[in-house]
PDB file of N, H, CA, C and O in Angstrom:
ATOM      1  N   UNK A   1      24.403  14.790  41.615  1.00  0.00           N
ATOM      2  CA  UNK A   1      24.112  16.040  40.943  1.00  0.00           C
ATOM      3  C   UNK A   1      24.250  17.164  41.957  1.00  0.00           C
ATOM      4  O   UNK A   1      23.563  17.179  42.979  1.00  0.00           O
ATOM      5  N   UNK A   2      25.059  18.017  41.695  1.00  0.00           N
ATOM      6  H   UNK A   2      25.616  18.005  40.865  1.00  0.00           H
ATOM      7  CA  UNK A   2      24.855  19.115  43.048  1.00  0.00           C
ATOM      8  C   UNK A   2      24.467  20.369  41.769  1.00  0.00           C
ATOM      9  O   UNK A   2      24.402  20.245  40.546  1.00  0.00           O
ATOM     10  N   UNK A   3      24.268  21.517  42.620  1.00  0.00           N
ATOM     11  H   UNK A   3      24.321  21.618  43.613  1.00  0.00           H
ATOM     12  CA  UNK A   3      23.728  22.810  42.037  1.00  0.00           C
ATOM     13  C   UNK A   3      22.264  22.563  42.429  1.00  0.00           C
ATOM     14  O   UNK A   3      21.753  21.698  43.139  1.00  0.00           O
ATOM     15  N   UNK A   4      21.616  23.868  41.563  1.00  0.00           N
ATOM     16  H   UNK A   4      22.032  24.572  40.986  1.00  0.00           H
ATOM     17  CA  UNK A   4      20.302  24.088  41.431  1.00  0.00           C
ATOM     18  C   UNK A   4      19.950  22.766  40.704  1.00  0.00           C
ATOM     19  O   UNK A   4      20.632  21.961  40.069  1.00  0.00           O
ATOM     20  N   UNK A   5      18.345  22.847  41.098  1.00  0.00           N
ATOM     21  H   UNK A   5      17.791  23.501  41.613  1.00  0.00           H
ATOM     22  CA  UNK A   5      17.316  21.653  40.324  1.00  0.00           C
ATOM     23  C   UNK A   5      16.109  22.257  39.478  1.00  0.00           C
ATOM     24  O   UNK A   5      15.077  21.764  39.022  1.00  0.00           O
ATOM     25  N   UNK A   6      16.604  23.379  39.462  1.00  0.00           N
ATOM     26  H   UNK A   6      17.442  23.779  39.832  1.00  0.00           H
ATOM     27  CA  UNK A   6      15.545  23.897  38.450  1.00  0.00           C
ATOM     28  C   UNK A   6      15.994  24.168  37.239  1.00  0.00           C
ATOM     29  O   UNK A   6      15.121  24.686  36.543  1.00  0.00           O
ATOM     30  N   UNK A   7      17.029  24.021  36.702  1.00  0.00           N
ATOM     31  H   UNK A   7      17.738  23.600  37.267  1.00  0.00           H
ATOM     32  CA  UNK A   7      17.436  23.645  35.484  1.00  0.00           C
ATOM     33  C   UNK A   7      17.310  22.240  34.818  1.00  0.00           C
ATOM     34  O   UNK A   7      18.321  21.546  34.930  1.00  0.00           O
ATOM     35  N   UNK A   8      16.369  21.748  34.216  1.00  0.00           N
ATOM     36  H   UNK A   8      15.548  22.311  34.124  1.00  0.00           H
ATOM     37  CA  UNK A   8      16.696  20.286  33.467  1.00  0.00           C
ATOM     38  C   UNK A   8      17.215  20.192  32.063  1.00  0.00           C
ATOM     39  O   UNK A   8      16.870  20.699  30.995  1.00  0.00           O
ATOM     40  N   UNK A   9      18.301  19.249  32.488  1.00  0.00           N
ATOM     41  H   UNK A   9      18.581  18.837  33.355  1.00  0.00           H
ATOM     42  CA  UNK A   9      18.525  18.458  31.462  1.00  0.00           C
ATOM     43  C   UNK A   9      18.007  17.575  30.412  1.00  0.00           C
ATOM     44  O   UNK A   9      17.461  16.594  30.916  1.00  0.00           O
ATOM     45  N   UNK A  10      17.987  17.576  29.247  1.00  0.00           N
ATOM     46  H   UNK A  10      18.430  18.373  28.837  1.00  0.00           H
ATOM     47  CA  UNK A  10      17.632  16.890  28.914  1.00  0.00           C
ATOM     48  C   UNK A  10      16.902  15.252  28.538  1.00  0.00           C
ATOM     49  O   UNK A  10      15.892  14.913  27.923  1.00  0.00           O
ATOM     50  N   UNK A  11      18.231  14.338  29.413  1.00  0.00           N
ATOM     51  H   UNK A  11      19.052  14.614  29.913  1.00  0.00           H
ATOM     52  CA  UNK A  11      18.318  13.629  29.018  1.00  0.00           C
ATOM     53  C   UNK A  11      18.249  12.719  30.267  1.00  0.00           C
ATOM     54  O   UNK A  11      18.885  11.685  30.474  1.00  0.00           O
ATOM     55  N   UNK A  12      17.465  13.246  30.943  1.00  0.00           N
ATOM     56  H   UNK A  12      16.949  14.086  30.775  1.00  0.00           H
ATOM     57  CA  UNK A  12      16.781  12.433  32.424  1.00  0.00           C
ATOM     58  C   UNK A  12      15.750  11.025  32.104  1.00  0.00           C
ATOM     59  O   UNK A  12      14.783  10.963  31.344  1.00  0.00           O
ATOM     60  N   UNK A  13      16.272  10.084  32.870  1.00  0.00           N
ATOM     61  H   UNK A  13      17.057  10.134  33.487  1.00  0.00           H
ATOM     62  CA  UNK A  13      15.175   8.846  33.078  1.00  0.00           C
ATOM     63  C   UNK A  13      13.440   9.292  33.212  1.00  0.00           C
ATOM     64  O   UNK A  13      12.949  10.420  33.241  1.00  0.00           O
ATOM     65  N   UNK A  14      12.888   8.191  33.266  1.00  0.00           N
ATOM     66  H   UNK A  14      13.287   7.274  33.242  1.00  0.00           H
ATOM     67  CA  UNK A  14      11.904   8.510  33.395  1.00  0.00           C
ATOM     68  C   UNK A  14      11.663   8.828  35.195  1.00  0.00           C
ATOM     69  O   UNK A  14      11.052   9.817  35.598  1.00  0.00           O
ATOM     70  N   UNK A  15      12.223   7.868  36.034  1.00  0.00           N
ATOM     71  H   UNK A  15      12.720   7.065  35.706  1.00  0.00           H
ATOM     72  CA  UNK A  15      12.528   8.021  37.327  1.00  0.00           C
ATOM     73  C   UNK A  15      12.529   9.615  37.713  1.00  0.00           C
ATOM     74  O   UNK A  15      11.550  10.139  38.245  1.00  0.00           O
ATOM     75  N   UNK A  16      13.607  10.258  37.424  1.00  0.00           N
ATOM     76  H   UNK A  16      14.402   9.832  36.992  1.00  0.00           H
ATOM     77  CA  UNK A  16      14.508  11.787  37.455  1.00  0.00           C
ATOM     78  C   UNK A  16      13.211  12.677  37.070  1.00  0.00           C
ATOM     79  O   UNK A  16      12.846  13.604  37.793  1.00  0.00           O
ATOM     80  N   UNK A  17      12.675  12.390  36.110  1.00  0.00           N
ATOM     81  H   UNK A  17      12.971  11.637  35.523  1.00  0.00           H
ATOM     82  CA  UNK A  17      11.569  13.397  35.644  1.00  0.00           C
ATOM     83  C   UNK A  17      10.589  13.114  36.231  1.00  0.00           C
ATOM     84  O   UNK A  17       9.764  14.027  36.187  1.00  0.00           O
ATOM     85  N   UNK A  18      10.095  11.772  37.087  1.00  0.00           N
ATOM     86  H   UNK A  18      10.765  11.030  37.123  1.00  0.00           H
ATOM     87  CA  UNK A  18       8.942  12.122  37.514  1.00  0.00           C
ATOM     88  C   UNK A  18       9.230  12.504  38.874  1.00  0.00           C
ATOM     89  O   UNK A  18       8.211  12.939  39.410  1.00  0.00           O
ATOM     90  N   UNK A  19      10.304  12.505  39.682  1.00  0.00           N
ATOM     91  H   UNK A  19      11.131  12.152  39.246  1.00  0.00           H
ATOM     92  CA  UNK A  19      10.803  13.361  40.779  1.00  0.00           C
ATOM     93  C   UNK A  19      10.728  14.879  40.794  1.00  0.00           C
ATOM     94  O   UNK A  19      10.305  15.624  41.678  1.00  0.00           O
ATOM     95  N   UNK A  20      11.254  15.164  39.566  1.00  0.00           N
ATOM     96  H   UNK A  20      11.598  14.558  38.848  1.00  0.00           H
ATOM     97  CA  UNK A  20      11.260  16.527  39.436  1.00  0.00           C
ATOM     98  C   UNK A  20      10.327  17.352  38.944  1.00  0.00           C
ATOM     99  O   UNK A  20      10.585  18.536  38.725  1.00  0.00           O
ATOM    100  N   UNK A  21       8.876  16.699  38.666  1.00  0.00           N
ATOM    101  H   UNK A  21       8.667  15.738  38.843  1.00  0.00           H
ATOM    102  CA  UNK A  21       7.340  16.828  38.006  1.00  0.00           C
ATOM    103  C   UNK A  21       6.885  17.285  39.540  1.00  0.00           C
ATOM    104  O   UNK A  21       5.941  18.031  39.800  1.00  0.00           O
ATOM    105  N   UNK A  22       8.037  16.480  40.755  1.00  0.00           N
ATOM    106  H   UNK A  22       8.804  15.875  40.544  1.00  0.00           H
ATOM    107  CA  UNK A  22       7.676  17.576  42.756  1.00  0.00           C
ATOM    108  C   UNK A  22       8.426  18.614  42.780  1.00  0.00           C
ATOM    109  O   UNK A  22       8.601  19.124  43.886  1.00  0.00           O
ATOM    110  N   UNK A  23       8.964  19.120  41.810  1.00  0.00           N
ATOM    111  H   UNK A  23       8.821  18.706  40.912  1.00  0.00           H
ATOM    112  CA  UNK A  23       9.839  19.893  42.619  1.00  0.00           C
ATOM    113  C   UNK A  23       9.608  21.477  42.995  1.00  0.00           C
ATOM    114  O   UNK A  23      10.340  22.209  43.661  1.00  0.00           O
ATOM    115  N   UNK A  24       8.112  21.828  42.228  1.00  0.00           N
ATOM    116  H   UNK A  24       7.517  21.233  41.687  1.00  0.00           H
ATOM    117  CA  UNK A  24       7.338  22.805  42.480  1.00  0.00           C
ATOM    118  C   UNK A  24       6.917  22.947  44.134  1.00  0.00           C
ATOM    119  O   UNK A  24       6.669  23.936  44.824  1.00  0.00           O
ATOM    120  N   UNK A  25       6.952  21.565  44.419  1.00  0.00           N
ATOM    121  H   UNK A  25       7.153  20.761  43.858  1.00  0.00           H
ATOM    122  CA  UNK A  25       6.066  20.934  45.958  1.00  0.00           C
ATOM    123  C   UNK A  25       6.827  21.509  46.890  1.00  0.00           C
ATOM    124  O   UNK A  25       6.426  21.477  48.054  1.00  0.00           O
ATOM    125  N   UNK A  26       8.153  22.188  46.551  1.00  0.00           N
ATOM    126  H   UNK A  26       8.478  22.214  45.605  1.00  0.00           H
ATOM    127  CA  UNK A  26       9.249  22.276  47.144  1.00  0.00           C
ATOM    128  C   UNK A  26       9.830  23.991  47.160  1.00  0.00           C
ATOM    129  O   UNK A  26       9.938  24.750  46.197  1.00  0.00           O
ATOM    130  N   UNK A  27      10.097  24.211  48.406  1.00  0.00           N
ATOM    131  H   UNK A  27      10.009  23.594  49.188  1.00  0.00           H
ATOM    132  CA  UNK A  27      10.335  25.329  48.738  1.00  0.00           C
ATOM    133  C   UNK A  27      11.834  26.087  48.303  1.00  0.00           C
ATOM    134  O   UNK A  27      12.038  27.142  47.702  1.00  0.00           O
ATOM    135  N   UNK A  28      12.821  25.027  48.903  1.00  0.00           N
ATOM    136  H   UNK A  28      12.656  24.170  49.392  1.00  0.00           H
ATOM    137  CA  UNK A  28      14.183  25.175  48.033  1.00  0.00           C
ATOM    138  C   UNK A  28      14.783  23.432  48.184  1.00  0.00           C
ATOM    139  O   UNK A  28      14.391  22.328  48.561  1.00  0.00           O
ATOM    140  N   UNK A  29      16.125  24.186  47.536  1.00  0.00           N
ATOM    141  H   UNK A  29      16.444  25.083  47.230  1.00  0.00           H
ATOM    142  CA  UNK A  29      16.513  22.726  46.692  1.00  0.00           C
ATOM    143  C   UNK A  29      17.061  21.400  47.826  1.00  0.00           C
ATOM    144  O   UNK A  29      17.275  20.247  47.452  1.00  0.00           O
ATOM    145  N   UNK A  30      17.204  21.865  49.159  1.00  0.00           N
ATOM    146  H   UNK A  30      17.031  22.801  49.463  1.00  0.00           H
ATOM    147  CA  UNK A  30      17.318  21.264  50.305  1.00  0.00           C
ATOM    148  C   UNK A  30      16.185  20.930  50.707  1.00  0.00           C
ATOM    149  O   UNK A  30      16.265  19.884  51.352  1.00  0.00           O
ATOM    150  N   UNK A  31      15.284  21.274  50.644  1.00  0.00           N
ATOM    151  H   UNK A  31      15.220  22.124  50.120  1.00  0.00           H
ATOM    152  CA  UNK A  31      13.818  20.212  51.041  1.00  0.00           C
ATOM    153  C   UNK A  31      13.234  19.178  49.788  1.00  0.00           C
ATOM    154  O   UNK A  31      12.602  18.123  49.843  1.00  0.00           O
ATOM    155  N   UNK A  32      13.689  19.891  48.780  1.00  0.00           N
ATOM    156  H   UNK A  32      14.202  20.747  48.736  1.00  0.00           H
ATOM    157  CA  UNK A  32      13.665  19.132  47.147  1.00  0.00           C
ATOM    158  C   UNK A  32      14.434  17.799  47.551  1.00  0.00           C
ATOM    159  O   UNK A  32      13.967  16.661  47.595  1.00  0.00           O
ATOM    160  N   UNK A  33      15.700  18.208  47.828  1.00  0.00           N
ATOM    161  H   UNK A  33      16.080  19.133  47.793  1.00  0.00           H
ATOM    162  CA  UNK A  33      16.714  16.749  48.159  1.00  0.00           C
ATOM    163  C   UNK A  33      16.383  16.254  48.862  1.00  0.00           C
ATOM    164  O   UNK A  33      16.600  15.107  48.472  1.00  0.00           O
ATOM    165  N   UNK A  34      15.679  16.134  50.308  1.00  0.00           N
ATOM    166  H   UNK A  34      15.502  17.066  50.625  1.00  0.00           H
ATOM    167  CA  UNK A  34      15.247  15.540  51.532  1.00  0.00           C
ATOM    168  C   UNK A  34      13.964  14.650  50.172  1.00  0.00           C
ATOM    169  O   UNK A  34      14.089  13.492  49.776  1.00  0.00           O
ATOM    170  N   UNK A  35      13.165  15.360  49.863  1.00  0.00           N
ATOM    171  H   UNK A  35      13.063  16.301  50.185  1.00  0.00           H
ATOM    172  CA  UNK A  35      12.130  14.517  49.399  1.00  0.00           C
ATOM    173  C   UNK A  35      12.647  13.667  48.462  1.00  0.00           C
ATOM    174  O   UNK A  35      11.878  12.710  48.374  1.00  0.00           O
ATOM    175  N   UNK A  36      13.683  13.536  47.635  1.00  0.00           N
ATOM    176  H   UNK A  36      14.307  14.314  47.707  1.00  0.00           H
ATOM    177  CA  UNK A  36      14.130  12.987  46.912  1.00  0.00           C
ATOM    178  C   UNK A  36      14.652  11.727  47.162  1.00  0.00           C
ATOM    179  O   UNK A  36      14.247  10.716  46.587  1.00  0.00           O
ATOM    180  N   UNK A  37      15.680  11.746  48.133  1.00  0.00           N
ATOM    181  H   UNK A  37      16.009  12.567  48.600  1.00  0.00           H
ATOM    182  CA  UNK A  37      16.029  10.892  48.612  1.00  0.00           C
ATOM    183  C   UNK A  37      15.195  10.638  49.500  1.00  0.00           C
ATOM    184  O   UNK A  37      15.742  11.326  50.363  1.00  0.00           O
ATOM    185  N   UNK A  38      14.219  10.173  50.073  1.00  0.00           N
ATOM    186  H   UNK A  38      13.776   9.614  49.372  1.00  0.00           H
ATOM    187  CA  UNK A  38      13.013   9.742  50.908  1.00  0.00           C
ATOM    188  C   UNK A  38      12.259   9.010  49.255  1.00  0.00           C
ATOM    189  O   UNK A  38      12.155   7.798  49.444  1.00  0.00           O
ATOM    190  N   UNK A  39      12.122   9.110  48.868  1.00  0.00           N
ATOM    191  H   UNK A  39      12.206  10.094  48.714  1.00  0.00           H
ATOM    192  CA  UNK A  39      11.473   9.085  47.353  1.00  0.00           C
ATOM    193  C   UNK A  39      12.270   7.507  46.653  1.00  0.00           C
ATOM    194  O   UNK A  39      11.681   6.571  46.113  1.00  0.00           O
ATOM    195  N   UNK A  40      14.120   7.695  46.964  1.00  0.00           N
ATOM    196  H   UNK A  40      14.598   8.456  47.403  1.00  0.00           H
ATOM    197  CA  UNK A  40      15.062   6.930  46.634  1.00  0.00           C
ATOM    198  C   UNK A  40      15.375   5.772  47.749  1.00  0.00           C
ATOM    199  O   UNK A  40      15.743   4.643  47.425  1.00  0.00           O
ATOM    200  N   UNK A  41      15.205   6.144  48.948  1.00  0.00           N
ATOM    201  H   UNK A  41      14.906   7.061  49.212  1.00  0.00           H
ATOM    202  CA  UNK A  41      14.904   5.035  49.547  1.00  0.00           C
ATOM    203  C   UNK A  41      13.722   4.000  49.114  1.00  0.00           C
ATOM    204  O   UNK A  41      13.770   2.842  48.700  1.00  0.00           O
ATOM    205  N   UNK A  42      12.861   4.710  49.325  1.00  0.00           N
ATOM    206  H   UNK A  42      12.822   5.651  49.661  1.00  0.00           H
ATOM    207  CA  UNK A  42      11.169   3.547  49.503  1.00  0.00           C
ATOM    208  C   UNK A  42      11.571   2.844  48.189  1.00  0.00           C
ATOM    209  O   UNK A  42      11.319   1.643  48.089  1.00  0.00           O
ATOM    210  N   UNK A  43      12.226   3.546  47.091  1.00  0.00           N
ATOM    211  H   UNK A  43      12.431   4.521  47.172  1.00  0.00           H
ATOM    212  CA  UNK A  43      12.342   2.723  45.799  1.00  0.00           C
ATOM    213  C   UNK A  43      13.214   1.713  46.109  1.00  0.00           C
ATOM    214  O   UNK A  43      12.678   0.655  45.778  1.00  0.00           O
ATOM    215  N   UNK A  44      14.679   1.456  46.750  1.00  0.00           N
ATOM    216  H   UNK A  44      15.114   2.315  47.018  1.00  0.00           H
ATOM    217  CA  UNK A  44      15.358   0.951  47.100  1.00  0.00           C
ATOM    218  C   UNK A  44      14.798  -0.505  47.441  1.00  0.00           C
ATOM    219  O   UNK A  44      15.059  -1.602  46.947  1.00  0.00           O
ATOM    220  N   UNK A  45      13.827  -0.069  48.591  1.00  0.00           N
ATOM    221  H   UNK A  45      13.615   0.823  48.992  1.00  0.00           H
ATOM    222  CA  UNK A  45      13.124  -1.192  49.367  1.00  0.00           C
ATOM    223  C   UNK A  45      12.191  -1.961  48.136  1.00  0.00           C
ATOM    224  O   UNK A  45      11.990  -3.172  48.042  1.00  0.00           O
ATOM    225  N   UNK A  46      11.846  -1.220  47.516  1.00  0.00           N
ATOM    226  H   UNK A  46      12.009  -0.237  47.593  1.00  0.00           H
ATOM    227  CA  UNK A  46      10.681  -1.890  46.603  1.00  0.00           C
ATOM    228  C   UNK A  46      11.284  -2.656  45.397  1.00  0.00           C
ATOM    229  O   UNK A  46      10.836  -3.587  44.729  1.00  0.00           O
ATOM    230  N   UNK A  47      12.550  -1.900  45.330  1.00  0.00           N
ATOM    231  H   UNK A  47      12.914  -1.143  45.873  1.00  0.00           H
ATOM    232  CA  UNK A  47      13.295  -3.190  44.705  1.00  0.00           C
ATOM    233  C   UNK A  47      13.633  -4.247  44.677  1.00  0.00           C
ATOM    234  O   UNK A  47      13.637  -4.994  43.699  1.00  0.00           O
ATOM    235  N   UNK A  48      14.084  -4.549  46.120  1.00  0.00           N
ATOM    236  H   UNK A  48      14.081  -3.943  46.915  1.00  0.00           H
ATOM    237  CA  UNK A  48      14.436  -5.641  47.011  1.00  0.00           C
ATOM    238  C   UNK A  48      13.354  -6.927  46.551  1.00  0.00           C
ATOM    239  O   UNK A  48      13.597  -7.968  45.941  1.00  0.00           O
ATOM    240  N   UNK A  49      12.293  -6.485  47.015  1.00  0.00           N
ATOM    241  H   UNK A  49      12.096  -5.639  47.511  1.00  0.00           H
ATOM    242  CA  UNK A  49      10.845  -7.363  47.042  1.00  0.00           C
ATOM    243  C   UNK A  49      11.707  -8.147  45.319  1.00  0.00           C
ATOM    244  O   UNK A  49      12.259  -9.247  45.324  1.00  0.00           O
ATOM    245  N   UNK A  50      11.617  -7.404  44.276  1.00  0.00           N
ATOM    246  H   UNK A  50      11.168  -6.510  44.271  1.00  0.00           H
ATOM    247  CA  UNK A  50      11.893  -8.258  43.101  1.00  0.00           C
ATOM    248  C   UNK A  50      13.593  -8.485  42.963  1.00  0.00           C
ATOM    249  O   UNK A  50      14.223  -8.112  41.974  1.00  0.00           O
ATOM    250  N   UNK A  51      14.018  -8.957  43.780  1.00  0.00           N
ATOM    251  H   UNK A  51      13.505  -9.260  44.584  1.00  0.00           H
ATOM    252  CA  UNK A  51      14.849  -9.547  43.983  1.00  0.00           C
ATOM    253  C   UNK A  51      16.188  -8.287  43.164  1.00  0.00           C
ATOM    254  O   UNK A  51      17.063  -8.611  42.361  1.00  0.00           O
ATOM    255  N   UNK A  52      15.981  -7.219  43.585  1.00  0.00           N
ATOM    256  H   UNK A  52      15.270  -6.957  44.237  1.00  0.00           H
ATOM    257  CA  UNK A  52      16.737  -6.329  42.702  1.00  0.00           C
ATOM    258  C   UNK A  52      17.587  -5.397  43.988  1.00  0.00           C
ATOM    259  O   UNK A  52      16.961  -4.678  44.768  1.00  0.00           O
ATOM    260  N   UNK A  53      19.033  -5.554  44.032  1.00  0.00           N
ATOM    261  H   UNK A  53      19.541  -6.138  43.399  1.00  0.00           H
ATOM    262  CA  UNK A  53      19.714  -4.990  44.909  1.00  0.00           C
ATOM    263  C   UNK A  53      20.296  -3.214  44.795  1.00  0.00           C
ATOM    264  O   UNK A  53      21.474  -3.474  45.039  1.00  0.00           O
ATOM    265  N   UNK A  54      20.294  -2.606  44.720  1.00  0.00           N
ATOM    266  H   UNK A  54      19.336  -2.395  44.523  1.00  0.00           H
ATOM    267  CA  UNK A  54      20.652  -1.292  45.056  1.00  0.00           C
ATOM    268  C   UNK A  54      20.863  -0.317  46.334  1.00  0.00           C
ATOM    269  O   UNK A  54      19.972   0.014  47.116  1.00  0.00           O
ATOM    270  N   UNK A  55      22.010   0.015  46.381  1.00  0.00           N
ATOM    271  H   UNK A  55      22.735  -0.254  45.746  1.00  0.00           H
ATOM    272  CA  UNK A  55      22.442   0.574  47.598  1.00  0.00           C
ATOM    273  C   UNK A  55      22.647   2.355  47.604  1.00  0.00           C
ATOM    274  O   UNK A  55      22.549   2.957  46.535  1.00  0.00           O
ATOM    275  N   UNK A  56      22.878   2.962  48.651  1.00  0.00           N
ATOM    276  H   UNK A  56      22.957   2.473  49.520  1.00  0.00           H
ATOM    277  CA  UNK A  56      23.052   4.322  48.548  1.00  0.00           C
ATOM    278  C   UNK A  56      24.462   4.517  48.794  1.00  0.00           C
ATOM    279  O   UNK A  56      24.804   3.419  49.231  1.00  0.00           O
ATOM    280  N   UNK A  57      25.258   5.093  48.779  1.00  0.00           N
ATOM    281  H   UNK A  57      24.980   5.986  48.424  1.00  0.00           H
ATOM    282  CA  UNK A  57      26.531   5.909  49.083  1.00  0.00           C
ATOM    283  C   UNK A  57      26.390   6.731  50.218  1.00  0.00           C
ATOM    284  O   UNK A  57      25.905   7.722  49.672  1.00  0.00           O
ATOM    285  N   UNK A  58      26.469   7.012  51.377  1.00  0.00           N
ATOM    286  H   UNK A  58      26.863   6.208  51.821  1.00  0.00           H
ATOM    287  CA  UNK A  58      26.587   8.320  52.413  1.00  0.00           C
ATOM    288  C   UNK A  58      27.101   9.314  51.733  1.00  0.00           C
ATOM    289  O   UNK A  58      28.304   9.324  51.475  1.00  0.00           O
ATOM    290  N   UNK A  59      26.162  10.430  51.288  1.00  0.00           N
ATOM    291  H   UNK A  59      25.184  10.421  51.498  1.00  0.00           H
ATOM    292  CA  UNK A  59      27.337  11.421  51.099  1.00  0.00           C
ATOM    293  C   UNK A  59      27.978  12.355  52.492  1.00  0.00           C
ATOM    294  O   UNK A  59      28.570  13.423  52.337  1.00  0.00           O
ATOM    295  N   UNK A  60      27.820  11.952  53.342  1.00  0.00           N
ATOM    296  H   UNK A  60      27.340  11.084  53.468  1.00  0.00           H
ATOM    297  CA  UNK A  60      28.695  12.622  54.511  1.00  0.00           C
ATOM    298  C   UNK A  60      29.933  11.955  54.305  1.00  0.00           C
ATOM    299  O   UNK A  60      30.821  12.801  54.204  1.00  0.00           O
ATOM    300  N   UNK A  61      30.238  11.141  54.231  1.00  0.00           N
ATOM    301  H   UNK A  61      29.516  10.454  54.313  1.00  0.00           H
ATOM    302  CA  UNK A  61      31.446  10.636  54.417  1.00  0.00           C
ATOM    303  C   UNK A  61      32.653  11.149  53.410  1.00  0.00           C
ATOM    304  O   UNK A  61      33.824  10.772  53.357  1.00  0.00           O
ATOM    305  N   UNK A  62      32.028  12.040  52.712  1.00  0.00           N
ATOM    306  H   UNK A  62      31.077  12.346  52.755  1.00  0.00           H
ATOM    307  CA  UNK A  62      32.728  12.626  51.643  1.00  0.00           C
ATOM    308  C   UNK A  62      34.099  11.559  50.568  1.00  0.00           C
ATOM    309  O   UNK A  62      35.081  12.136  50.100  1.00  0.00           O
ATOM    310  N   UNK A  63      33.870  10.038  50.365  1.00  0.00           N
ATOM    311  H   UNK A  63      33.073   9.570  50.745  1.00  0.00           H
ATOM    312  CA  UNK A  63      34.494   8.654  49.947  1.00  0.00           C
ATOM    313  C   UNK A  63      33.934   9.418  48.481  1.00  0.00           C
ATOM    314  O   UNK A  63      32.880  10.041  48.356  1.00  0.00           O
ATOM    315  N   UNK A  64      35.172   9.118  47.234  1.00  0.00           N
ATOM    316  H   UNK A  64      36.029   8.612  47.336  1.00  0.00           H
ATOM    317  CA  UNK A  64      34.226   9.339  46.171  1.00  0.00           C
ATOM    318  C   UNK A  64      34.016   7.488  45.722  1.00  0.00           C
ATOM    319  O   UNK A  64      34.358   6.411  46.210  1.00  0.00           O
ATOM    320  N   UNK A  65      33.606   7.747  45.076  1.00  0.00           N
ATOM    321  H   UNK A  65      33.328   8.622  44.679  1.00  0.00           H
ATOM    322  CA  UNK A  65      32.873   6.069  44.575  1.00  0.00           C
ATOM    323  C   UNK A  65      34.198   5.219  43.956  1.00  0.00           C
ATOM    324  O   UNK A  65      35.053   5.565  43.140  1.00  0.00           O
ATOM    325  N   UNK A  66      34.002   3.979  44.683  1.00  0.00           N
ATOM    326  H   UNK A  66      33.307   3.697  45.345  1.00  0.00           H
ATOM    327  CA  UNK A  66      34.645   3.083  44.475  1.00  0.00           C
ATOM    328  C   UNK A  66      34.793   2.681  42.725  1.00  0.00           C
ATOM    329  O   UNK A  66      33.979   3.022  41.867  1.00  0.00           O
ATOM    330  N   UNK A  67      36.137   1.819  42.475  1.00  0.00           N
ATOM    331  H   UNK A  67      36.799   1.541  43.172  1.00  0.00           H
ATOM    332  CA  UNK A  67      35.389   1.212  41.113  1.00  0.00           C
ATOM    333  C   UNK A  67      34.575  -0.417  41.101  1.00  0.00           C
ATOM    334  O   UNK A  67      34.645  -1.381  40.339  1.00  0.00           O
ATOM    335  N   UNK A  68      33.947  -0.180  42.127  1.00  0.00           N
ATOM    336  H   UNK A  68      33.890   0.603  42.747  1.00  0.00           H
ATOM    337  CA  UNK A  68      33.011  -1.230  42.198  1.00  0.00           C
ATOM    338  C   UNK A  68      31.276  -0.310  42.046  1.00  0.00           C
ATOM    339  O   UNK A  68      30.236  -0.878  41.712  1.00  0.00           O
ATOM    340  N   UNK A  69      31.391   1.034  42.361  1.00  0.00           N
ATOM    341  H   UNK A  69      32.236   1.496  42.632  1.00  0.00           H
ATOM    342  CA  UNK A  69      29.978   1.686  41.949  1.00  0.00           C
ATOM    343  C   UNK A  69      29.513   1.585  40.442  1.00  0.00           C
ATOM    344  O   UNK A  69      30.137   1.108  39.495  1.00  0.00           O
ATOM    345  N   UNK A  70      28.147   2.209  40.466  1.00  0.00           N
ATOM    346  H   UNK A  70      27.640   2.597  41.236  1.00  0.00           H
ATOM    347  CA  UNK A  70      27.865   2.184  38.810  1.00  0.00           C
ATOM    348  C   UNK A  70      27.918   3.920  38.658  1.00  0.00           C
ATOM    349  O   UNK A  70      27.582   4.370  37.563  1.00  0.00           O
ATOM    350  N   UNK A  71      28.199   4.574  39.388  1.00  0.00           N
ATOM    351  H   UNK A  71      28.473   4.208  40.277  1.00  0.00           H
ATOM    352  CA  UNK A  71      28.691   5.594  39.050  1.00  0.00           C
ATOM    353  C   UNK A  71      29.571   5.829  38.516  1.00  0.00           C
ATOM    354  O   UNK A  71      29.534   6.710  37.657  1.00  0.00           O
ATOM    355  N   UNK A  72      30.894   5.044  38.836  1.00  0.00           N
ATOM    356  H   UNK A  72      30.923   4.327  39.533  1.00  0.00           H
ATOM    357  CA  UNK A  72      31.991   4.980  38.516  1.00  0.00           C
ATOM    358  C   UNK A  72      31.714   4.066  36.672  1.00  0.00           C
ATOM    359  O   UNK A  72      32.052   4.412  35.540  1.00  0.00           O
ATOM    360  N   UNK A  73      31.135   3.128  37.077  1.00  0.00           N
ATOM    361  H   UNK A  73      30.860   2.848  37.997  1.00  0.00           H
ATOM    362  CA  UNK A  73      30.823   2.454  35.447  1.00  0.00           C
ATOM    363  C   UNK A  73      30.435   3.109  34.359  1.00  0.00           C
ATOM    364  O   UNK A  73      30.883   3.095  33.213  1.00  0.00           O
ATOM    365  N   UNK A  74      29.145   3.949  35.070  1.00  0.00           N
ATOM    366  H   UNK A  74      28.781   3.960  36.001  1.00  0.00           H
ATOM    367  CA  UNK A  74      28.786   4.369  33.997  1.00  0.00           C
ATOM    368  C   UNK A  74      29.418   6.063  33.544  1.00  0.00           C
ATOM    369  O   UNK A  74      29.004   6.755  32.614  1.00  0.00           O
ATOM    370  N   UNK A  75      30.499   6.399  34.512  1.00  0.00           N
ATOM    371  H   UNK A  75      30.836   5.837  35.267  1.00  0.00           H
ATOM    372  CA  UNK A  75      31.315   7.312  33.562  1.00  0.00           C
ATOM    373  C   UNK A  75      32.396   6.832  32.626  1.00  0.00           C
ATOM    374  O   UNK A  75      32.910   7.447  31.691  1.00  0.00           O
ATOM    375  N   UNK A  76      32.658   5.510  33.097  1.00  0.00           N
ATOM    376  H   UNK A  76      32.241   5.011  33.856  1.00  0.00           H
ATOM    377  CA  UNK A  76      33.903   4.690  32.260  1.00  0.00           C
ATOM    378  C   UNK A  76      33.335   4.693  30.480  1.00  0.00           C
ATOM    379  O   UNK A  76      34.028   4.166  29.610  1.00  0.00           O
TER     380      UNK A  76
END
């Protein structure tokens, strides 16, 4: 998602909305994203424990997503 985060969409997970239930906590949308993804890690890990795999993408590397992502799936 790039742009502002103070516009919502509708049609956000429950995940997405309770991220963005911080985003008052947050000064601008670059400390919003730092917490976010800090937020998307620990979930990552806590997945693991139930045997549930999920990975991140670097966005430095500026790669757009393979068609092995579910990014890519779930625009198909």
């Amino acid at each position: 998602m790039s742009g502002s985060y103070n516009e919502k969409r509708e049609s956000y997970g429950l995940l997405m909305n309770r991220l963005l239930g911080e985003r008052d906590l947050s000064t601008t949308d670059e400390e919003f994203r730092a917490y976010a993804m800090e937020e998307v890690r620990k979930f990552i890990v806590e997945l693991r424990e139930l045997n549930i795999e999920l990975t991140l993408r670097p966005n430095y590397l500026d790669i757009s997503p393979s068609h092995y992502s579910s990014s890519e799936k779930l625009e198909s």
